[in-house]
C-alpha positions in Angstrom: 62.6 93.2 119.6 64.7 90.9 120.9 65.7 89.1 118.0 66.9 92.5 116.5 69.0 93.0 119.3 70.4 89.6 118.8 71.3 90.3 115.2 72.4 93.8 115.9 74.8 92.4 118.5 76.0 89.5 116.7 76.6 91.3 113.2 78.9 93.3 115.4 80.6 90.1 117.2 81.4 89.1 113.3 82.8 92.1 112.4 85.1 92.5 115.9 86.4 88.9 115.1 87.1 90.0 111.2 88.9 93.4 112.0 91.1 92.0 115.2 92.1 89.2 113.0 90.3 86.7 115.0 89.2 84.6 111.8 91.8 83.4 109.3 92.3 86.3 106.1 92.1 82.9 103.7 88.9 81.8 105.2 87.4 85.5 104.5 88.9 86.0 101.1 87.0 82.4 100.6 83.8 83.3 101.8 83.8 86.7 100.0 84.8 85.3 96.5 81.5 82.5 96.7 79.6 85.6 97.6 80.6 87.8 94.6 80.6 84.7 92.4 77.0 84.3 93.3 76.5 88.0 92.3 78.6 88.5 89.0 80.8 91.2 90.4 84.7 90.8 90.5 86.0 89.5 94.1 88.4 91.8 96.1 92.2 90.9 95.7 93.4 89.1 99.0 95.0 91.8 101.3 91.4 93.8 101.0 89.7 91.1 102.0 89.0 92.5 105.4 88.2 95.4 104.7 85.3 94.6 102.2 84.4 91.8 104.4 83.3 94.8 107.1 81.7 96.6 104.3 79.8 93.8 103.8 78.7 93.6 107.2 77.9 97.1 107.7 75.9 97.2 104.8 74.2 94.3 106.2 73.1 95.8 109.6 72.1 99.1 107.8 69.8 97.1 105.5 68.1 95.1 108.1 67.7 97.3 110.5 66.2 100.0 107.9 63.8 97.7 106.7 62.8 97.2 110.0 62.4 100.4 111.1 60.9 101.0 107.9 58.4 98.5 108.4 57.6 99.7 111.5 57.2 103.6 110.5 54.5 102.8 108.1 52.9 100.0 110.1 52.2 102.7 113.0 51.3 105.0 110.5 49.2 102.9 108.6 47.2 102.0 111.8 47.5 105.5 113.4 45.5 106.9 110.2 42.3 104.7 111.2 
């Protein structure tokens, strides 16, 4: 549990520093085009950076934390059906 609110509240730390310009645009346009190189897709141009960048990280948390609640939901029902 608590390493869930860890991630939760760090995720959330990463995307505060990206939005209030905390970390450099050039290091974020960077990071983002390794990460859609990896994937095959076309990287953003420069001035969106940011914004995709926090659309990265939200779909992030909502992946993770759906996971885990959907690992969770079936776990108790799995064991509530016994």
């Amino acid at each position: 549990m608590t390493g869930i609110v860890i991630f939760n509240v760090l995720m959330i730390a990463l995307a505060a520093a990206v939005g209030s310009a905390l970390v450099p645009t050039n290091r974020i346009s960077s990071m983002l085009e390794w990460l859609h190189a990896i994937i095959g897709i076309t990287p953003p141009a420069p001035e969106k950076s940011k914004l995709f960048a926090l659309v990265w990280i939200g779909s992030m948390i909502a992946i993770v934390d759906g996971l885990l609640f959907l690992l969770v939901f079936l776990t108790l029902r799995a064991m509530g059906s016994r």
